[in-house]
Legacy VTK file of the C-alpha trace (Angstrom):
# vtk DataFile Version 3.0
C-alpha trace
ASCII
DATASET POLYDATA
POINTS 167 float
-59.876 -214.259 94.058
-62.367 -214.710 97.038
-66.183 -212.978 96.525
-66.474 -210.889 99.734
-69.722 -209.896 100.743
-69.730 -208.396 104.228
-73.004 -207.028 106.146
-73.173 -204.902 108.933
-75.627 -203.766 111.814
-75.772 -201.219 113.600
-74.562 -202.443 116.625
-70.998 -202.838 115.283
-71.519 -206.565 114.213
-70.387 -207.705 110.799
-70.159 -210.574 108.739
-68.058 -211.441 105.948
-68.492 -214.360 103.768
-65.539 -216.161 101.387
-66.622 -217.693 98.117
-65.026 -220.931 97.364
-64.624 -221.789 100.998
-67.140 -222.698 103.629
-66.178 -219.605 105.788
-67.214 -216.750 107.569
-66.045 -214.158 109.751
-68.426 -212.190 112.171
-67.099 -209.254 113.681
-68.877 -207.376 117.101
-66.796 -204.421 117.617
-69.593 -203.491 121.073
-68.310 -206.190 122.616
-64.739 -206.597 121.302
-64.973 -210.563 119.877
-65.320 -212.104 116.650
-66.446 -215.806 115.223
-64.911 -217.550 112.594
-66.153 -220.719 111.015
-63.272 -222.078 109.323
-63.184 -225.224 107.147
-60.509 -227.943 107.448
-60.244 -231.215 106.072
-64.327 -231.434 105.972
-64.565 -230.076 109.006
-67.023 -226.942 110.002
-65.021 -225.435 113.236
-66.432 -222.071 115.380
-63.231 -220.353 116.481
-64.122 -217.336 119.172
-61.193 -215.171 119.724
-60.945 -211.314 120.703
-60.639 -208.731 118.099
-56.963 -207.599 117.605
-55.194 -204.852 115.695
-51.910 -204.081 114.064
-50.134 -200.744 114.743
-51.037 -199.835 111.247
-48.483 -196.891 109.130
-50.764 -195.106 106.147
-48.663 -194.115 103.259
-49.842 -191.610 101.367
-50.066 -194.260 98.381
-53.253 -194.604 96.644
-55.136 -196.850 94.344
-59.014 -197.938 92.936
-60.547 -201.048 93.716
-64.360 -201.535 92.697
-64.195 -197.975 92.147
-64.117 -196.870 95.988
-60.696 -194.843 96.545
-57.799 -196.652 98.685
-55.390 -196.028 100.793
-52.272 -197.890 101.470
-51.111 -199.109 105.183
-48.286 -201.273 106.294
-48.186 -203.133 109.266
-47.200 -206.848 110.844
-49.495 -209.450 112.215
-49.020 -210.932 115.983
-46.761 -213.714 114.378
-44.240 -211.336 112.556
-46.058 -211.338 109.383
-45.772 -208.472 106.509
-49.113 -206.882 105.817
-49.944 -204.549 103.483
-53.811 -203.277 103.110
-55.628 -201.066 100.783
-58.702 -199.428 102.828
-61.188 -197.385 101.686
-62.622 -194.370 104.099
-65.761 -194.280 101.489
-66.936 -197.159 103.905
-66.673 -195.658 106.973
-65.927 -199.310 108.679
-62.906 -200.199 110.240
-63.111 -203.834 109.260
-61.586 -206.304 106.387
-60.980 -209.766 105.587
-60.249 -212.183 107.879
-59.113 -210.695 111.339
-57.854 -207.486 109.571
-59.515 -204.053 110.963
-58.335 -200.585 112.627
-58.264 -198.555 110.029
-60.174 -195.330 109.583
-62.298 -197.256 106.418
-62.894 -200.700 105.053
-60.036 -202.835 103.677
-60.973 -204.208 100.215
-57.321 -206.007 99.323
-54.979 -207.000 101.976
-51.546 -209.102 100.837
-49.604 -210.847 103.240
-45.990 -211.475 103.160
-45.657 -210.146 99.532
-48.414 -212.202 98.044
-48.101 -215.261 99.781
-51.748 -214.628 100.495
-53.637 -212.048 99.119
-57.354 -210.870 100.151
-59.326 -208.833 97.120
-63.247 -207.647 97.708
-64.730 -208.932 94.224
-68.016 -207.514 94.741
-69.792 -205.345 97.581
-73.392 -206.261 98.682
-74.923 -202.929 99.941
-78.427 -204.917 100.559
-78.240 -206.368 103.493
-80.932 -209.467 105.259
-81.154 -208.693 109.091
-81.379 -212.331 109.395
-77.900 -212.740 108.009
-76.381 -210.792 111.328
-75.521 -213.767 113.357
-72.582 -215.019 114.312
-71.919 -218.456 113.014
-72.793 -221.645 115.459
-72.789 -224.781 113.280
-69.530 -226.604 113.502
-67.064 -227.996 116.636
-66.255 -224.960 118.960
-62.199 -224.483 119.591
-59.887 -221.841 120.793
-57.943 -220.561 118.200
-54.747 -222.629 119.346
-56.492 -225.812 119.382
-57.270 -224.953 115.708
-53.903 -224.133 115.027
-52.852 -227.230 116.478
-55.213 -228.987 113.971
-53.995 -227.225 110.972
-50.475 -228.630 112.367
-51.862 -232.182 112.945
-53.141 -232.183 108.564
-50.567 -229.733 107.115
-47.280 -230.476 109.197
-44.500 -228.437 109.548
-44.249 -227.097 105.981
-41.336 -224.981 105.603
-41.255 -221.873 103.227
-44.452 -219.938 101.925
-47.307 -221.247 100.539
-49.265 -219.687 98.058
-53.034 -219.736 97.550
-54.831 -219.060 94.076
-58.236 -219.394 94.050
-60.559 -218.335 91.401
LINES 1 168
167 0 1 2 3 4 5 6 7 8 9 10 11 12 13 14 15 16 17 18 19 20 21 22 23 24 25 26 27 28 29 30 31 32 33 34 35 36 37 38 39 40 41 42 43 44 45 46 47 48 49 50 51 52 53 54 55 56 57 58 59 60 61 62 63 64 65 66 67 68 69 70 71 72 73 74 75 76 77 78 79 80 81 82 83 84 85 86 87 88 89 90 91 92 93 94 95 96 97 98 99 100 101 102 103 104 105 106 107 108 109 110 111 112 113 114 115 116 117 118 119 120 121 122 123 124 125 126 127 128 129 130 131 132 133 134 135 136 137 138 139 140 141 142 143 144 145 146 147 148 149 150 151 152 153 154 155 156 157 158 159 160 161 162 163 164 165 166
């Protein structure tokens, strides 16, 4: 599973880091955009996109993850996917992993598609450098289809789900 550690400001800008994988995501919800560096095939890329949200359904379906108190929502991505998220209102954020947010708390575990990937915060890092509030810069700037073309150009057309395990 991925070590999240995510930081915040207090002008709505966020980052979260993923252990194992040269990535981060940095959220500014002032201004509505967020910047991923995203790694591919030994690559450093900067992918700028707007923030976007799924019409999210809370169950009243509970569970514990690093001891903070979770709630379950249901949802699907842009591209049809099945998301589930577990969000915590203890962290009064309404962020995640990866380009997952809108809920009324932070979401520690999200599983797509029924585990074909799954997102679960390992550890929270409530000390937070100023310093580390920046968007990421180093790596080739693309739009998020051009990087999606690129993850076409090395992966092909690979039919069927693909699971990730990381540890």
């Amino acid at each position: 599973e991925p070590d999240v550690t995510e930081t915040t400001n207090q002008h709505g800008g966020m980052v979260m880091k993923f252990g194992g994988a040269n990535s981060e995501n940095y959220k500014n919800f002032s201004t509505q955009l967020q910047v991923e560096k995203k790694e591919l095939a030994d690559k450093d890329y900067i992918v700028q996109d707007s923030i976007h949200s799924i019409a999210w359904k809370v169950s009243g379906e509970t569970k514990t993850i690093l001891g903070y108190k979770c709630k379950k929502a249901t949802g699907k991505t842009l591209r049809g996917s099945d998301v589930e998220a577990w969000y915590t209102e203890e962290i009064p954020l309404a962020s995640g992993p990866e380009t997952f947010n809108g809920l009324p708390g932070m979401i520690l575990m999200v599983d797509i598609n029924k585990s074909e990937f799954v997102y679960t915060a390992v550890s929270i890092d409530k000390k937070v450098e100023k310093k580390e509030l920046k968007a990421p810069s180093k790596g080739k700037k693309v739009t998020p289809d051009e990087f999606a073309k690129l993850q076409k150009e090395i992966f092909g057309n690979q039919n069927g789900p693909v699971r990730i395990v990381t540890n």
